[in-house]
C-alpha positions in Angstrom: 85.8 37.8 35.1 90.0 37.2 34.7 90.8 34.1 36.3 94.3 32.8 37.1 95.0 28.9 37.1 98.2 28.2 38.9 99.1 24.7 37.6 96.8 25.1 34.6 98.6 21.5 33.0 96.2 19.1 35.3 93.8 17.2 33.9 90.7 18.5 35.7 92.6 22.1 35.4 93.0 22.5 32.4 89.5 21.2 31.2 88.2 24.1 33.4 90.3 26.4 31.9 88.7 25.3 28.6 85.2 25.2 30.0 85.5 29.3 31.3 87.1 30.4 28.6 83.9 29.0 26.4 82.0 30.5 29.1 83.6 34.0 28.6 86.0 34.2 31.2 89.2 35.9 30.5 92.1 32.9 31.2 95.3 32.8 32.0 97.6 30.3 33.7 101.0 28.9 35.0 103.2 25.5 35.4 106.3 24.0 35.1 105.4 20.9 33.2 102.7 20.3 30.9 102.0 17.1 28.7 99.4 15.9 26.3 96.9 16.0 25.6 96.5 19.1 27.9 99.5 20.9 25.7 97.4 20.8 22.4 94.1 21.2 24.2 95.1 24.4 25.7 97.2 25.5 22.6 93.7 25.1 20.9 91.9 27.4 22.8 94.8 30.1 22.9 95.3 29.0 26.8 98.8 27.4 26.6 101.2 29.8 28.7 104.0 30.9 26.7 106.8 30.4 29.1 106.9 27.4 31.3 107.4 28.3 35.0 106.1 30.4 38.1 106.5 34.1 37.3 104.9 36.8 40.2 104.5 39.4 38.2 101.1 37.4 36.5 99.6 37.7 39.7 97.6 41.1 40.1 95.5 43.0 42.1 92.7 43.1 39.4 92.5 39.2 39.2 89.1 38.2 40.5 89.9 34.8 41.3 93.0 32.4 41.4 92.3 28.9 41.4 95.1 26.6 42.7 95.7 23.3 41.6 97.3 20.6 43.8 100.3 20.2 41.7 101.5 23.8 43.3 103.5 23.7 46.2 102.7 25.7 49.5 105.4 28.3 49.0 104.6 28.6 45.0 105.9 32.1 44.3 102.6 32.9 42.4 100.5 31.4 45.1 102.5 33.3 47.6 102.1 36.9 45.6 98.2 36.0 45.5 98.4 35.6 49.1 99.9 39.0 49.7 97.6 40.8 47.6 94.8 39.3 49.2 93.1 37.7 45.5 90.7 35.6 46.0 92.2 32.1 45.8 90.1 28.7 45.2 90.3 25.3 44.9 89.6 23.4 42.0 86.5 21.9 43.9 85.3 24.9 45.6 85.2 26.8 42.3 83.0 24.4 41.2 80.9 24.4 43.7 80.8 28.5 43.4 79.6 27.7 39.9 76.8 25.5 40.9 75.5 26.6 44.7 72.4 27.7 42.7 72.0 24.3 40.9 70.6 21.2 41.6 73.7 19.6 42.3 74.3 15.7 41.6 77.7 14.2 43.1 78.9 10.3 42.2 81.5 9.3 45.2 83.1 6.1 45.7 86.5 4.5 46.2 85.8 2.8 42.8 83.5 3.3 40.1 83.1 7.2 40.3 84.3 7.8 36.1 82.1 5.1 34.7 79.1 6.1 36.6 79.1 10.0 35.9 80.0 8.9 32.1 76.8 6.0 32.4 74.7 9.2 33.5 76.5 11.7 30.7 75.9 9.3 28.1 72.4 8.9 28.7 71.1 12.5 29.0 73.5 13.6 25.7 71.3 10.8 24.1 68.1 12.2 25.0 69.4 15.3 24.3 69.3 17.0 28.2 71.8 19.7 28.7 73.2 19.5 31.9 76.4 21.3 33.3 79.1 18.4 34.3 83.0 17.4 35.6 84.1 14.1 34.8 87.3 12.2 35.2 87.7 10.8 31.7 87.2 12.3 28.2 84.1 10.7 26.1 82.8 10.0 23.3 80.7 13.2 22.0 81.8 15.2 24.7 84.8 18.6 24.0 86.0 18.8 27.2 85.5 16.9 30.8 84.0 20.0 32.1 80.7 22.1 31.3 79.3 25.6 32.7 76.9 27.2 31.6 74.5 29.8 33.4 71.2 28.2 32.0 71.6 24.3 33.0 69.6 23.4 36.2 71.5 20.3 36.8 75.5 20.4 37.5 76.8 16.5 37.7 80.2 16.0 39.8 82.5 13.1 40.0 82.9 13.6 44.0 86.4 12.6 44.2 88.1 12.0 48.0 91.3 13.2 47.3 92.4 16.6 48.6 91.1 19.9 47.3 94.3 21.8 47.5 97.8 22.0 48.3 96.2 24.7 51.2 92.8 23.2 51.3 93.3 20.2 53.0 89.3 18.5 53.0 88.6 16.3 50.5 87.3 17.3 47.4 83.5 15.9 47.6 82.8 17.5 51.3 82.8 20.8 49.5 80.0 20.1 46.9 76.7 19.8 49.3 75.0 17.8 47.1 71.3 17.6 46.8 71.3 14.0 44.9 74.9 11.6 46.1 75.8 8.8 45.0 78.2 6.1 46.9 79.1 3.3 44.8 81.7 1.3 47.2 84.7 1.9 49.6 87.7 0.4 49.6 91.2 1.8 51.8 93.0 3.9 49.1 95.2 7.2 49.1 97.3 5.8 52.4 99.3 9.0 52.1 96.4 10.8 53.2 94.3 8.5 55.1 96.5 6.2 57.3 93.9 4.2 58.4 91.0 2.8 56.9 89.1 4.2 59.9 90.3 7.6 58.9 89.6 6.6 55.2 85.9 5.5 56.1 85.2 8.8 58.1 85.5 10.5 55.0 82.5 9.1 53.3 80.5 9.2 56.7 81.4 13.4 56.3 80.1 13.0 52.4 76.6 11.6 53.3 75.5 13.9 56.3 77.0 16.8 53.2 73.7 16.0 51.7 71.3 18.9 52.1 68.3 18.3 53.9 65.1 16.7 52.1 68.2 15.6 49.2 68.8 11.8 47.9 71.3 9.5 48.8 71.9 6.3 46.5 73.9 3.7 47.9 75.4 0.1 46.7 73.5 -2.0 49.3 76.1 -4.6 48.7 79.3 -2.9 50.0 78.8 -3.3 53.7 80.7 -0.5 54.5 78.2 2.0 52.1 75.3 0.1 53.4 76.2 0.5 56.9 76.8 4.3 56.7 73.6 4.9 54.6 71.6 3.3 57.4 72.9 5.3 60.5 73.2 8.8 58.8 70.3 10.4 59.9 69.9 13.8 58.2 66.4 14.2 56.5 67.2 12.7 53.2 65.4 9.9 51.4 67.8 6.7 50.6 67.8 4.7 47.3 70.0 1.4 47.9 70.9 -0.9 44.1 71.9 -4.0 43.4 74.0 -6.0 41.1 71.6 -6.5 38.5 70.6 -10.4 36.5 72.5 -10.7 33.8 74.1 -14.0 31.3 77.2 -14.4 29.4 76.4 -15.5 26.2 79.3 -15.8 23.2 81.0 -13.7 25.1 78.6 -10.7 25.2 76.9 -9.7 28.2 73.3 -9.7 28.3 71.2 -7.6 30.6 67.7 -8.8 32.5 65.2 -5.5 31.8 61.9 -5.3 33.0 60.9 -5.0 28.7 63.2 -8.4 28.1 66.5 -9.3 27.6 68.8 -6.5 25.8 72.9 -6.9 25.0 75.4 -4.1 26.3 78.6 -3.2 25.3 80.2 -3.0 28.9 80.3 -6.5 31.1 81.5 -7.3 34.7 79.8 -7.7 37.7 81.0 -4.2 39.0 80.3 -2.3 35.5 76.5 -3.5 35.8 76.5 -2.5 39.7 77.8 0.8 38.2 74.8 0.6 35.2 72.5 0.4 38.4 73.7 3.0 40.7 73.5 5.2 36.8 69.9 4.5 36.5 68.8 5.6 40.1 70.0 8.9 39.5 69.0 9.1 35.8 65.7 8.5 37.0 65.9 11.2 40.0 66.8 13.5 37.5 63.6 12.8 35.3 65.2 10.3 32.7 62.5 6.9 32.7 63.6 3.2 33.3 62.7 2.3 29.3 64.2 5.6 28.5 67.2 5.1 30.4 68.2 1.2 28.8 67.3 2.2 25.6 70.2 4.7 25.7 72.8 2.5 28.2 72.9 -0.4 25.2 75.3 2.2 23.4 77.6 3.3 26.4 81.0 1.5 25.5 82.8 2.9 28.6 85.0 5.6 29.4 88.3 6.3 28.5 90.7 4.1 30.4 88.4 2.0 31.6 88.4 -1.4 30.0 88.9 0.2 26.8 89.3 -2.4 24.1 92.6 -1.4 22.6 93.2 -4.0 20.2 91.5 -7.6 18.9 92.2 -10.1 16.2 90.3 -13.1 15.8 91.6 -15.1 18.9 93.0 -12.2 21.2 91.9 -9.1 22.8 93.4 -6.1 24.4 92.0 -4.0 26.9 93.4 -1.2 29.0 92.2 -0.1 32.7 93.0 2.7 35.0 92.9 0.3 38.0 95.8 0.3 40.4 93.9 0.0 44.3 92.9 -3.7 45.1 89.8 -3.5 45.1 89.6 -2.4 41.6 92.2 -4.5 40.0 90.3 -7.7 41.9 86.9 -6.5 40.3 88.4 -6.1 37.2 90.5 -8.9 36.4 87.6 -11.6 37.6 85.3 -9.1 34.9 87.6 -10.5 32.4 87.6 -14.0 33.1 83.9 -14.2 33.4 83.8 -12.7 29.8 86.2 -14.5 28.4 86.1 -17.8 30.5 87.2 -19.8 27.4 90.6 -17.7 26.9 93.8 -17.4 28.6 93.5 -14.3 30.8 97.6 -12.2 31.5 97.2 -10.0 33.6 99.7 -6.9 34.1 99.5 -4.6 36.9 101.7 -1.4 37.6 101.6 -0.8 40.8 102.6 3.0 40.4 100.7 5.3 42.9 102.0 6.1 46.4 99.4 3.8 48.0 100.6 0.7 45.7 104.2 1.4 46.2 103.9 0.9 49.7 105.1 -1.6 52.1 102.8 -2.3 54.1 99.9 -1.4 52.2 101.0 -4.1 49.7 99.3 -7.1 51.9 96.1 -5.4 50.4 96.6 -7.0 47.0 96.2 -10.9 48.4 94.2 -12.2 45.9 93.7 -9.3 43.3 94.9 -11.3 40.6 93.8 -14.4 41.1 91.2 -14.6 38.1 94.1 -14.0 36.0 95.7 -17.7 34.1 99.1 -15.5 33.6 99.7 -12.7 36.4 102.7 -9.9 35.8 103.4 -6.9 38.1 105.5 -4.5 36.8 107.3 -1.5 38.8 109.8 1.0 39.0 112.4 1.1 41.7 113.1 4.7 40.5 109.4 5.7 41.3 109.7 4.3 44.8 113.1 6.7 45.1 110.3 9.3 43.8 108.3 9.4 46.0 110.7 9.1 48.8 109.3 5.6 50.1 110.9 2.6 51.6 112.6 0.5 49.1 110.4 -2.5 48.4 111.9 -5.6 47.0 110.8 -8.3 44.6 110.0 -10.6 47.0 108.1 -8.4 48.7 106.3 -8.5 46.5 105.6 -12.0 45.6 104.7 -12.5 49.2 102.3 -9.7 49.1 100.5 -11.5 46.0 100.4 -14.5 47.2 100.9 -16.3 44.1 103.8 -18.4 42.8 104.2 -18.0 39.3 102.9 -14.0 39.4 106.2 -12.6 37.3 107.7 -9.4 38.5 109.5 -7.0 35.7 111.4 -4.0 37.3 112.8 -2.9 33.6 110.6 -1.4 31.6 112.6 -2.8 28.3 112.5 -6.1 29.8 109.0 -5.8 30.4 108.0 -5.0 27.0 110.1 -7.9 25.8 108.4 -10.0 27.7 105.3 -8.9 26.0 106.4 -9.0 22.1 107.3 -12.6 22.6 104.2 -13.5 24.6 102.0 -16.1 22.7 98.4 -14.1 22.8 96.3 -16.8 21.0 93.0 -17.3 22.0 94.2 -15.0 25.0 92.8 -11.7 26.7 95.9 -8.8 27.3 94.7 -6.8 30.2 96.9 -4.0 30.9 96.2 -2.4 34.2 97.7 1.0 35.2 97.6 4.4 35.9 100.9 5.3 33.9 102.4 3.7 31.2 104.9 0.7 32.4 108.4 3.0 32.0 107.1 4.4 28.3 104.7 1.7 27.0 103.6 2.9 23.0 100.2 1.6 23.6 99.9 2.3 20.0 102.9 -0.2 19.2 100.7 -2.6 21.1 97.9 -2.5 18.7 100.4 -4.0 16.1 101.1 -7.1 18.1 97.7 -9.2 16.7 
């Protein structure tokens, strides 16, 4: 088959690029902008485009399929030239699920948590050595690319992501899998650019669950009332699996884990990483991997990238990095820190950098997210709000919106970093929580600092 990947730069898009040019696909592919590590990735593989840009004349009549990433506008020119030719156009999720419709197919959805728990499951069956077909959000340990197809697999695991499917698909992504085994680990409002409401935000997941094919699994967090209360009214013909925080102790700062064959130590530790090691082992086991079989592999997951990745430590400090940005995840993992390291100063910096975060009224929604933290720091970027075309939003803003009177607020990103260099980090945890890099952080450069 020759496939065409308009915006072939994206993270997901270009790891599919990879993955069907290993499977024997001829590739190509366009964009304007393309960063690492997708630039060397796709150099690798002979994949990189040799011009940046949107050029018509790559768009052909004897294409089989285009697949259109949401970094394309509406009236792309390639798009548009795919359009008239009538080439079959997808999006990035709907490819996927043309790859899979005759697989047993195993979607994780969830505000939060989505990454860790497909990586949890990944980990686990590359352990025991089961091939399965996958798309994950993070790059892992032991694993080339963030996507797999093969013809041969009979399991295809998805990271069921809510976002939108394309800039002329707009469903979210995870309503076009059907999955015969979900997975919803917790919902909390995000992506207010899309979803107004939190009414419109929880329809979304109701939509996901009654996806499920008949006589399929659903697997639920029993403790997110929201999840629990959708799982209990949908009422297509599938069987329901609810988890639980599991018991665990904090011992020398190591987290221990209650098994039904004793006490074992894991490398990962907060309340919502062993909610995510639970939600993991319900679907392990649905797809034949035993409970004893299943911990004795999980004591060697050290988490995926991004997410509370030790970046540094000396003997009295720590560095960790974390995609978190919405609330609810920053709340969860701040107080994961403190409860690991009750005995150290916690500083915690935020970016607030997506659309939602940047937003004035959706700001109230971070009451309280930092609160675990013994130093708090938020850290934005006036010209991001200019960006993405937004209200301005001020400093004390907000201050009000964190409700906390010493959180500091850094708008430079060299003042920022100042701040950092001369910060006293003994006996102290540095969380850094973002999904960009606080105006041109060297995360590297941070390593040196212990």
């Amino acid at each position: 088959m020759r496939v065409h990947f308009i915006a072939i730069g994206g993270s997901a898009m270009h790891n599919l690029a990879i993955a069907l040019h290993q499977k024997g696909y001829q590739v190509s592919g366009s964009d304007d902008a393309i960063f690492e590590p997708s630039k060397s990735r796709l150099e690798r593989y002979g994949l990189l485009p040799n011009e940046l840009g949107w050029f018509a004349e790559r768009i052909t009549s004897d294409l089989d399929a285009i697949i259109l990433g949401m970094h394309a506008k509406q009236n792309n020119v390639e798009l548009l030239k795919a359009q008239e030719l009538g080439v079959t156009i997808y999006s990035y999720p709907e490819f996927l699920y043309e790859q899979s419709k005759n697989k047993t197919r195993v979607v994780i959805g969830g505000s939060h948590g989505k990454t860790t728990i497909t990586s949890m499951i990944l980990h686990v069956l590359h352990y025991h050595e089961k091939d399965v077909d996958y798309m994950v959000g993070a790059q892992l340990d032991g694993f080339d690319t963030m996507v797999r197809l093969t013809e041969e697999n009979d399991f295809m695991i998805l990271e069921g992501d809510e976002y939108l499917s394309s800039p002329i698909d707009r469903r979210p992504k995870f309503h076009l899998y059907q999955p015969n085994i979900a997975l919803v680990s917790g919902i909390a409002w995000d992506h207010i650019n899309v979803f107004p409401t939190y009414e419109n935000y929880v329809k979304q997941f109701e939509i996901f669950m009654t996806s499920i094919i008949n006589g399929g699994a659903l697997v639920y967090n029993e403790e997110d009332n929201e999840v629990k209360k959708l799982a209990e009214a949908t009422e297509n013909p599938i069987r329901k699996f609810a988890y639980t925080i599991p018991r665990y102790r904090i011992e020398n700062g190591k987290t221990i884990l209650d098994t039904p064959e004793g006490e074992m130590p894991i490398e990962v530790f907060g309340a919502h990483n062993l909610s995510n090691l639970a939600g993991a082992k319900w679907i392990c086991q649905h797809m034949g991997v035993d409970e004893d079989d299943f911990y004795e592999a999980i004591a060697s997951f050290k988490g995926a990238s991004k997410r509370l990745e030790k970046i540094a430590e000396s003997q009295t400090t720590v560095a960790y990095k974390d995609f978190a940005h919405s609330p609810s995840k920053v709340k969860a993992t701040t107080t994961a820190v403190k409860e690991q390291y009750s005995d150290r100063n916690i500083i915690a910096c935020l970016e607030l950098h997506t659309y939602s975060s940047l937003n004035a009224e959706f700001l109230k929604e971070y009451q309280g997210a930092l609160d675990a933290a013994d130093k708090a720091v938020v850290f934005y970027s006036p010209d991001a709000v200019k960006i993405k075309q937004l209200d301005e939003v001020s400093i004390d803003q907000i201050s009000k919106a964190f409700n906390r009177e010493d959180l500091l607020i850094y708008t430079n990103p060299k003042e920022f970093q100042e701040y950092l260099k001369q910060e006293n980090f003994s006996n102290s945890v540095l969380l850094l929580m973002s999904s960009g890099n606080y105006g041109g952080l060297n995360f590297d450069e941070v390593k040196s600092w212990f």
